[in-house]
C-alpha positions in Angstrom: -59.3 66.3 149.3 -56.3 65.8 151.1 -54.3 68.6 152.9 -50.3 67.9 152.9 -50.4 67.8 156.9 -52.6 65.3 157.1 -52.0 62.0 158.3 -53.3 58.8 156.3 -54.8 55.9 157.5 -51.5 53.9 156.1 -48.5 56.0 157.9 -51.1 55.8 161.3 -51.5 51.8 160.9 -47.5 51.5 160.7 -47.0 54.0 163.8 -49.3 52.4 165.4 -47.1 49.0 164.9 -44.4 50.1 165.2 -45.5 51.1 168.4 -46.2 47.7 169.3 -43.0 46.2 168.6 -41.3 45.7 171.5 -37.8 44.6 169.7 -38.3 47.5 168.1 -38.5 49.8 170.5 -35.6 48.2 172.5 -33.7 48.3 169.4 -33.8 52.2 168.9 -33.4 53.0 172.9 -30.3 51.1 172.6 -29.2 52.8 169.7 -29.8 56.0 170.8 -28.3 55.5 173.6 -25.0 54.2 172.3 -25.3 57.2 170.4 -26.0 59.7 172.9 -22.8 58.2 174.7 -20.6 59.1 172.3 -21.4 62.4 171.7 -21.6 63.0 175.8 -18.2 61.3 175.9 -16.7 63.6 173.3 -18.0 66.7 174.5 -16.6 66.0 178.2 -13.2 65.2 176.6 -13.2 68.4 174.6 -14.9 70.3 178.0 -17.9 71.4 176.0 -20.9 71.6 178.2 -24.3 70.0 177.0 -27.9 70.7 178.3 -29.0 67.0 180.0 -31.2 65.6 177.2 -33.2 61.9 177.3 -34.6 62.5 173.7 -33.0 61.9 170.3 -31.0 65.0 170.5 -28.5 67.1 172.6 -28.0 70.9 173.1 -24.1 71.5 173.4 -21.7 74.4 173.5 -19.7 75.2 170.6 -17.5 77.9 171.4 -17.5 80.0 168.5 -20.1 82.0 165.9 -23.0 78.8 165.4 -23.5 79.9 161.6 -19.9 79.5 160.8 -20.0 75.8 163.0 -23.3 74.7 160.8 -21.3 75.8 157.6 -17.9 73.8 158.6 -20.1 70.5 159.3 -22.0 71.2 156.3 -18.8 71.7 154.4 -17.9 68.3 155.4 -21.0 66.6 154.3 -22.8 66.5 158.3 -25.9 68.6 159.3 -26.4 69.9 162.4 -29.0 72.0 163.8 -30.0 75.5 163.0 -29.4 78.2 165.2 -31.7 78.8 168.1 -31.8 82.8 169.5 -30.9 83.8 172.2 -28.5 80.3 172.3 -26.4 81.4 170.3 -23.5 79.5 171.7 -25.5 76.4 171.7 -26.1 74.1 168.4 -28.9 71.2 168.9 -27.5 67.9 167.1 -29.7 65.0 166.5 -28.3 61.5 167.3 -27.5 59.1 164.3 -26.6 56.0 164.0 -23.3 55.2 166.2 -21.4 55.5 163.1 -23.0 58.7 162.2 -22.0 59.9 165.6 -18.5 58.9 165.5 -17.7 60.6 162.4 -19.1 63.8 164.3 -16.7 63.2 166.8 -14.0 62.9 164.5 -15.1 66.1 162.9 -15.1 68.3 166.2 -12.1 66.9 166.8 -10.9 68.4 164.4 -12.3 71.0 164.5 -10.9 71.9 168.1 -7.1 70.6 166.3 -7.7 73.9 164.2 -8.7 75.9 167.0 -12.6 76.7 165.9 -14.1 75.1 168.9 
């Protein structure tokens, strides 16, 4: 018997590897961190305030209702977080890929062109 939260011996052996992999790991810190620049960057230029974050993932301000924000992104084929009471000004955004990030910023950019941030 297996129980659907378990963890197998296979997905540990490849954490733990992956783990050791120091490219790796330098690989995905720089990433991140490219990522996590652009979204800091576009948030000071559009003065949205963020909480400080050194994970894969940012708290920000968004300046409006946060269902109606998740729906517009989803609209537009991007997910961003659920809503988290009592921040209900706040949406949490995972970082992408730099890519993934910039087409974010493009999109609350436009966002704030059409006045909903």
């Amino acid at each position: 018997f297996v129980s659907q939260n378990s963890t197998t011996v296979v997905s540990l052996a490849a954490g733990v590897a992956s783990l050791r992999d120091e490219a790796h790991i330098r690989r995905s810190i720089a990433v991140n961190n490219e990522s996590r620049g652009i979204v800091h960057a576009t948030l000071d230029e559009l003065g949205l305030g963020y909480l400080p974050s050194h994970t894969n993932f940012i708290m920000h301000q968004i300046k409006g209702d946060v269902r109606e924000y998740i729906t517009r992104f989803r609209e537009r084929g991007i997910g961003v977080g659920r809503p988290f009471p009592p921040m209900t000004d706040y949406n949490r955004l995972s970082f992408g890929l730099p890519e993934d990030m910039e087409r974010w910023a493009e999109t609350i950019r436009d966002f704030r062109r059409k006045g909903w941030v």
